[in-house]
Steps between C-alpha positions, in 0.01 A plus 500: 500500500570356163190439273644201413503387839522076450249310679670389790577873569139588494368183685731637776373872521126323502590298764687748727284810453191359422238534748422184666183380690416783722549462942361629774789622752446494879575814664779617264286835405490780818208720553606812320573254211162373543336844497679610236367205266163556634507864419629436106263241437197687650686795272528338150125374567407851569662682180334195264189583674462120611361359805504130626465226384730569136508110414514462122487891435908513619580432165332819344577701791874440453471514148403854506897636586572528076849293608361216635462169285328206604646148367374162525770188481463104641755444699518117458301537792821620716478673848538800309220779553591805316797712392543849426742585226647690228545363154758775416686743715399780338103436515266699696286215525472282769279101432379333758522162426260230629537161530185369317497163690436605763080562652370829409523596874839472541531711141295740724742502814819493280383809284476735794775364651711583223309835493725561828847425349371742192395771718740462812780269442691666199801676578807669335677160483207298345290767287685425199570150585379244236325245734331674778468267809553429844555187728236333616666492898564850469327800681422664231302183404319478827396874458342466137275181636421689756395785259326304295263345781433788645452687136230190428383488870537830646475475929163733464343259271634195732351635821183636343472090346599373863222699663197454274620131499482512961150669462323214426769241672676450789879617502718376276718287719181364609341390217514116421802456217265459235334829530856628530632388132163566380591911578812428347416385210233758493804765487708270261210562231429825565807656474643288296779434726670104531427373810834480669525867455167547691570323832833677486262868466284369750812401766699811395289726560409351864122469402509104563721234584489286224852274610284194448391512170835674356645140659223298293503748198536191219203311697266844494615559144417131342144615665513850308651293199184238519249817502658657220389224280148615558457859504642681191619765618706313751570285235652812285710634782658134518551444111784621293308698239568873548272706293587791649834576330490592148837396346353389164340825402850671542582325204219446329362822491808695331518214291178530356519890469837486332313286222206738422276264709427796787443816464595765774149521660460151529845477667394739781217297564663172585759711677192629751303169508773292594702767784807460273815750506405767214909570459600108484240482187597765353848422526455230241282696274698584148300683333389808737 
């Protein structure tokens, strides 16, 4: 591709390999498939040394493979999610690029999602590619939301939630709706996980039949929406502000030690304190 690519060209790659708002397919994935997601997501948690729930932690966890970058960008408030690309075909890097109007907790679900494509998706044909994306219908879409659920909401952690929850209640299908989206919700905070994504885990995994509520998903979420207002954590998980991604101090930091403003121990400092790459700093340093 040309760098000087005119805008119409570009505004047609964005819109054709661009990752859009992320599905849940019916069916479309069989049971080795499924095991085989299942098995690399409990994998990757085990060789970070993570265990349920990751919530706002995905960001540093990713972070730590030295060719990841994490990106934030408003998408004019678009269906877009997230992309995965290379600015030049000869990088090693890879940036992640999230759409910044969008909650926090779909930030969440759309970083590990993308975590799939970057771990699982890449083939001869697209390694060197310059945008690195998939379509939203496609399988290989289905399989990274599935990854990403079940890397935020492993089945373990599900069924151990499911059973504490029946100890003290009556069975799940039993329970009066209320108490129903209240253990729901319960899981949406935890786990930091958006809510659609958790009555799809809960159905998927044949734990509960939650048909109903997937059906009146944008009546329980204006109820979710309503308690977010009150509790601030809640209230985080459903506001745009990402704190967790450190884009600024990419910049800033060589910046400021390229004018005689940091010295090297103070650079290694804000390199451990804020979880960021050590070679992407460094990268930009002049003077080493």
């Amino acid at each position: 591709m040309k760098a000087e690519a005119s805008i119409a060209d570009k505004e047609d790659l964005f819109s054709t390999l661009s990752q859009k708002q992320y599905i849940f397919g019916e069916g479309e994935l069989s049971s080795a498939e499924i095991k085989l997601i299942k098995k690399q997501s409990k994998d990757l948690r085990g060789a970070y040394g993570f265990t349920a729930p990751i919530g706002t932690n995905i960001f540093s966890l990713i972070s730590q493979n030295e060719d990841i970058v994490f990106q934030l960008h408003d998408f004019n408030k678009s269906q877009v999610d997230a992309m995965i690309i290379k600015y030049s075909k000869n990088s090693i890097r890879k940036y992640i690029v999230i759409n910044s109007s969008k909650p926090l907790i779909n930030q969440i679900f759309a970083a590990a999602h993308e975590y799939y494509h970057y771990q699982f998706s890449f083939n001869g044909t697209t390694r060197n590619s310059f945008v690195c994306s998939f379509d939203t219908n496609s399988k290989e879409e289905i399989k990274a939301n599935r990854f990403a659920a079940e890397f935020l909401l492993p089945e373990e952690a599900l069924k151990s939630e499911l059973e504490s929850y029946e100890k003290f209640q009556e069975k799940f299908d039993d329970l009066p709706l209320h108490k129903q989206i209240v253990f729901c919700f319960k899981l949406v905070v935890k786990y930091a996980l958006p809510l659609k994504a958790v009555l799809y885990r809960l159905r998927e995994e044949h734990f509960l039949t939650t048909d109903f509520l997937i059906y009146h998903y944008n009546d329980v979420k204006s109820i979710l929406s309503d308690i977010s207002k009150e509790i601030p954590f809640i209230a985080e998980l459903h506001s745009t502000e990402n704190k967790y991604i450190n884009e600024q101090l990419y910049n800033l930091v060589p910046y400021l030690y390229n004018k005689g403003q940091l010295d090297d121990t103070t650079v290694d400092k804000i390199i451990t304190k804020f979880n960021l790459s050590e070679s992407q700093i460094k990268d930009g340093l002049t003077n080493l």
